[in-house]
Structures are given as structure tokens and as C-alpha cells.
N, C-alpha and C positions, 0 to 999 in steps of 0.2 A: 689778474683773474684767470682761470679758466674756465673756457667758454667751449660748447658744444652746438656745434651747429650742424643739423639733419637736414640734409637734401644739399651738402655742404659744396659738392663738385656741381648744383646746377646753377643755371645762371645767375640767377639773385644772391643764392647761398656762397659760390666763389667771391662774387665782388664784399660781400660781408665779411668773408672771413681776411681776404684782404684790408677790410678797414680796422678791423680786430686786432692781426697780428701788426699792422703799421704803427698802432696804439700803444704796441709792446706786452698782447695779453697772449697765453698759450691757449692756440687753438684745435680743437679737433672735429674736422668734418666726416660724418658719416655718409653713405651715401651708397646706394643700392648698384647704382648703374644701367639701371632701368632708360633715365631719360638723362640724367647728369652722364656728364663729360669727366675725364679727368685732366682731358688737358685743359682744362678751366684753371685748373689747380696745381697745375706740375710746375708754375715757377715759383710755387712756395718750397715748393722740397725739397730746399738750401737750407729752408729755417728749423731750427732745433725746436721752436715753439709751437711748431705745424705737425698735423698728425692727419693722414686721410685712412679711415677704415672703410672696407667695402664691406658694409652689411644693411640687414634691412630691418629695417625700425618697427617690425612689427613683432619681431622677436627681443627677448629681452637683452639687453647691455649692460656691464660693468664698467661703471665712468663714476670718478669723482668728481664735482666743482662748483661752479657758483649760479651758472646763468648756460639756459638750453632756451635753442632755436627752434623752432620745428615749422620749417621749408620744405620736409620731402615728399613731395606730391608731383607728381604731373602736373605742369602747368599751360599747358594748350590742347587746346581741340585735337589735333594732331597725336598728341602725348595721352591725352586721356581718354578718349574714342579707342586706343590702341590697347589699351591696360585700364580699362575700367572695373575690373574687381579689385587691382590690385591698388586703383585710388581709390576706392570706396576702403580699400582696409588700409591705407597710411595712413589716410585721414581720422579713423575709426577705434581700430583697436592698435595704430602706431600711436594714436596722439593719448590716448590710454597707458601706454608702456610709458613717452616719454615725460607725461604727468607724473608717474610715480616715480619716474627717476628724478624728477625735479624735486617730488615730496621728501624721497629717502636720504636727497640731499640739503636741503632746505634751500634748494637754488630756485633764481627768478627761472621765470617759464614765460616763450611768448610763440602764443597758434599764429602763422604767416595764413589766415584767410584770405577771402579773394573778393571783388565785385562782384563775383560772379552770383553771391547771398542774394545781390537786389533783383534778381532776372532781367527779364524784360520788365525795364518799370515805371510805374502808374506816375513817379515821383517824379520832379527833377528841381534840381539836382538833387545828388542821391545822399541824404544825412544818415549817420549812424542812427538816429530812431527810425529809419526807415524798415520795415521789416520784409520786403522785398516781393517777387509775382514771380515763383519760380514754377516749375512744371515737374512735377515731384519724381515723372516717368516716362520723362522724354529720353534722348539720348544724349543731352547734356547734365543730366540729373547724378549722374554717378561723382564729376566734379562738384556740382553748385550742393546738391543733401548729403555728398562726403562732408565738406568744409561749412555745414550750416550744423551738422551732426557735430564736428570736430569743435565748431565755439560752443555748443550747447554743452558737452563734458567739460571745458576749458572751463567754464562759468561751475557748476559743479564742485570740481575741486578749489575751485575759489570758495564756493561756499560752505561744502563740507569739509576741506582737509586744510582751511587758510593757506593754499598754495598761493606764494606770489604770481599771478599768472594775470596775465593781456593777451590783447586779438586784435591783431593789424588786418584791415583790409585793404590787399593792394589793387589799385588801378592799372590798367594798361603801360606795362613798364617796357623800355626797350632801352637796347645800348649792347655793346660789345662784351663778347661773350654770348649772342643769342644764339639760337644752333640755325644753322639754316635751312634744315632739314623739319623747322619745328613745327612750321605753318601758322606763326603768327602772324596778323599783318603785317611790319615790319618787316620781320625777314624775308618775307615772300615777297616783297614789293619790292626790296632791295636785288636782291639775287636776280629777280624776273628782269629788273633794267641792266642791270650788269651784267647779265647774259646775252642782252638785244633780245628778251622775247616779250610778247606783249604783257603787260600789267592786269592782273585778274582783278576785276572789280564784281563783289559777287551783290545782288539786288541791284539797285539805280543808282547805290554809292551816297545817298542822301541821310542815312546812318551817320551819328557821331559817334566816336571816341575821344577820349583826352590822355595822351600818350604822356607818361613819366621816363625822364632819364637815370638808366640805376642807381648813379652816383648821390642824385637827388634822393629816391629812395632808402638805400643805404643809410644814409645822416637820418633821416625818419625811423627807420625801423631802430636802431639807436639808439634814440631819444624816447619813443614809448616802450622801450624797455628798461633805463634808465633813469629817465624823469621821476621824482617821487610823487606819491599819491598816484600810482598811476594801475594798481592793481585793482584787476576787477575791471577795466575799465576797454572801451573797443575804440580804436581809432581808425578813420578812414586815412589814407597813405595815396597819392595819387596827386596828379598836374590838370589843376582845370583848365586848363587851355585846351577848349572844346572844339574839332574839328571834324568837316564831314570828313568821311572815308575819300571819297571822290578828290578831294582837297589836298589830303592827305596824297593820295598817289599823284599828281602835278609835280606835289613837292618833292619827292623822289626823282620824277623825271626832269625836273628841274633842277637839283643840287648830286645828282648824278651825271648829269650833262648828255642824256643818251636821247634819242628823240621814238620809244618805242610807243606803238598804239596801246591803247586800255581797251579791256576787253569784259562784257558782260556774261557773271553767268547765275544760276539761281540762287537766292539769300536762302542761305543752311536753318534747317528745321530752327527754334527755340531763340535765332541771333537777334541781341537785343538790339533796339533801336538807336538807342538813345546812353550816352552814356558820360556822366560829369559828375565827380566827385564835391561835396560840400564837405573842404579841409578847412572851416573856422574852429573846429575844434583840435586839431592838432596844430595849427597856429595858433591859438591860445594857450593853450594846455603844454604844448610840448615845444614850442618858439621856434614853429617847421613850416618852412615855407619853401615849394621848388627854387631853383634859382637857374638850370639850365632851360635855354628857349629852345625850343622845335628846331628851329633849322639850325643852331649850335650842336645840340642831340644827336639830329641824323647826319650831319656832318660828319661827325666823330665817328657817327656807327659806319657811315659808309664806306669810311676808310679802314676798317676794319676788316669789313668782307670782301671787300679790293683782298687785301693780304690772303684774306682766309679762301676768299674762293681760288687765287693761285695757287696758293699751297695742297688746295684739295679742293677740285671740282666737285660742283655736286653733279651726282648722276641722274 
């Protein structure tokens, strides 16, 4: 096959396109460079079936194939606080453009949504009929009503132009290849012990998350693109193994081995409280089930950023 995958140099979109071309399909990542990396992607650039173009998805492209990703968004606070117009239009009039390049090619389409649909929420755990408590004009609003915008046209062309097209919502994903600079939790908790400085815990740390490993991920997004019957259709993508924040940074300074203090500072405008995926339907539906545990995970990540922060301090 080939396959197109947008936002292809950033962290989620490398390790896909990784599992893509391992598969033996020729791939081509787009990728603006906004918040994607290319060295995410430069030990493909041996393979003849690998292609990275730097452009941005909101202009149009000339691609033929079978099956488009569309990953290219900001995906952190950090990332989209910083380019908030410019994720209010990937999400908007890129996931626009790369709908009609799905239509003009009769290729599967699948929008990479986020949790971020459910807001702060009333639910728990959070099911896809959940329709979420977002704050339409906060300052996290340009992320959560880009990509609540982006499934809304997705469903559209489902309806009006029979595009084969889905809408994964991903959870809280980490693993190698995150930037360190991103300011997701992970990264930040990682880097802050590796450096001996103390651990930022913002609010009282009694906040959950349920952290996914990409690889896990990966084999998800996959399967609801690939699974039959699966048009039209939204799946939640995410590891409910539900942990406070608080809990979560222990386990850093524990499987890091460094003995830094944590440190309180104020819980950011809109941050949701609560946060746990209900994947009975992509366990059903798509025979997807995590398999990497937490402290396997961050293991793995944290021998990552060992290398990566040798190689380049953050400043």
C-alpha cells in the first residue's frame, strides 16, 4: 500500500510510520516542522519506500494512494499554547484538504483526535458516547474545538461524500521519541530527575491520568484503520491503568534512581481532573488491548532521554 501519514516527523506519526514501512508499505510523511522533529525520522532515510516532505497540510498536495493519516497537530500544551491559530487550522481547513485527498483518491482516512473532546469530565470513565464539558474559550480551547471541529467534518464526509474515514481518540501516550522540550508530563518529570532538579507537580497531584505506550498505540491506530466495518465509526485508543499525577512522579524518581524533591505549583486554567479511557469498544471491535505496563514503559522511555539528553542538553 501507500500510505500518507501527516504530522509524520512527530512523535506518534514517526513510530507509525515505522510500523508501516517494517510491514513493507511505501510511506510518505508530511510534516510542517512546526513541533515535529526530523530526526524522529532520519533513520528511515536508507529506505526507498520512505519519503518525508516538509509542508503544511493546510495547503493543498499532490499524492496518490490508498490510506491517509491525519496526526498533524500540536499535540501539548506547550505545542499548542504556542501556535494556537495555526492548530485551530490543521485541525480545520488541514483535515478539509486532507478529506478531499482521501475522497479524490478513494483512500481510507483516519482524524488522530485527542481526549482532550471529553474536557474536564462530568463522566468516568470516559466512553465514546460521552460528549464531553469542554470550555469552548478558555486557553485550551484552540486544541480540545480544533479536534472536536476536525471529528465533526470527519463524520460529514462520511456522510456526504461516503469517505471511508474514522476518529481515534488518543489518551495520554508517552515513549521515545517525545520531545523534551514538549512539556508533557512524562517528559517533564523525566528530564527534571535526570537533571537532579526537583519534580513539578502542578495542583496537590491527586489528578489522574492513564499514560499509553506508543508502541501500544501504534498496533491501535492500525487496527481502527484497518479493521472492517469500521467506517464512520470513533474509537477511544488509550491504557486505563489509572494513576494519580502524584504517583506517577514517585515512579520516575523511583525507576530513575535519583532522590530529587517534588515540588508544588498552581493546576493550569481548564486541567482536567480526572482522566481514564473506557477501551471496551476497541477491545471488541478491533481485538486492541495495551500490553506494555507502566513501569516497562517508562523504563524504556527513560533510557531514551539518558541518550537523548547526552547528546543534547536541554537548555
Amino acid at each position: 500500500m501507500r500510505i500518507l501519514v501527516a504530522g509524520g516527523a512527530g512523535f506518534v506519526g514517526s513510530h507509525l510510520c515505522d510500523f508501516f514501512i517494517a510491514q513493507g508499505h511505501a510511506v510518505t510523511a508530511l510534516d510542517s516542522g512546526i513541533t515535529g522533529r526530523a530526526q524522529n525520522v532520519a533513520h528511515l532515510a536508507h529506505s526507498d519506500r520512505f519519503s518525508l516532505l516538509e509542508h503544511d497540510v493546510t495547503e493543498p498536495i499532490a499524492w496518490q494512494g490508498d490510506a491517509v493519516f491525519h496526526l498533524a497537530s500540536p499535540a501539548s500544551p506547550e505545542g499548542y499554547l504556542r501556535h494556537p491559530i495555526q492548530t485551530l487550522r490543521v485541525n480545520s481547513v488541514g483535515t478539509e484538504v486532507l478529506l478531499t485527498l482521501a475522497r479524490e483518491n478513494g483512500a481510507k482516512f483516519l482524524f488522530a483526535s485527542t481526549s482532550e473532546v471529553y474536557g474536564d469530565p462530568l463522566v468516568h470513565p470516559q466512553s465514546e458516547t460521552y460528549w464531553g464539558n469542554v470550555n469552548p474559550v478558555g486557553p485550551r480551547a484552540c486544541y480540545d474545538e480544533g479536534k472536536r471541529f476536525g471529528e465533526a467534518l470527519t463524520m460529514e464526509y462520511v456522510r456526504q461524500h461516503a469517505v471511508d474515514a474514522r476518529i481515534i481518540r488518543i489518551f495520554n501516550t508517552y515513549g521515545p521519541r517525545n520531545d523534551p522540550r514538549d512539556g508533557r508530563v512524562v517528559p517533564n518529570f523525566i528530564v527534571q530527575a535526570l537533571a537532579g532538579s526537583p519534580i513539578t507537580l502542578y495542583g496537590d497531584g491527586s489528578q489522574t491520568r492513564s499514560f499509553c505506550f506508543v508502541g501500544d498505540l501504534v498496533r491501535g491506530i492500525a487496527a481502527a484503520m484497518f479493521t472492517a466495518d469500521t467506517q464512520g465509526e470513533v474509537f477511544n485508543l488509550g491504557n486505563p491503568d489509572e494513576r494519580s499525577i502524584r504517583e506517577f512522579a514517585e515512579l520516575i524518581v523511583r525507576l530513575t534512581g535519583t532522590n530529587v524533591p517534588i515540588v508544588h505549583k498552581p493546576l493550569p486554567a481548564d486541567d482536567p481532573r480526572r482522566r481514564r479511557p473506557d477501551i471496551s469498544k476497541a477491545q471488541a471491535r478491533l481485538n486492541w488491548t495495551p500490553q506494555t505496563s507502566l513501569e516497562e514503559g517508562v523504563a524504556e522511555t527513560i533510557a531514551y532521554f539518558r541518550q537523548e539528553l547526552e547528546r543534547q542538553p536541554v537548555q
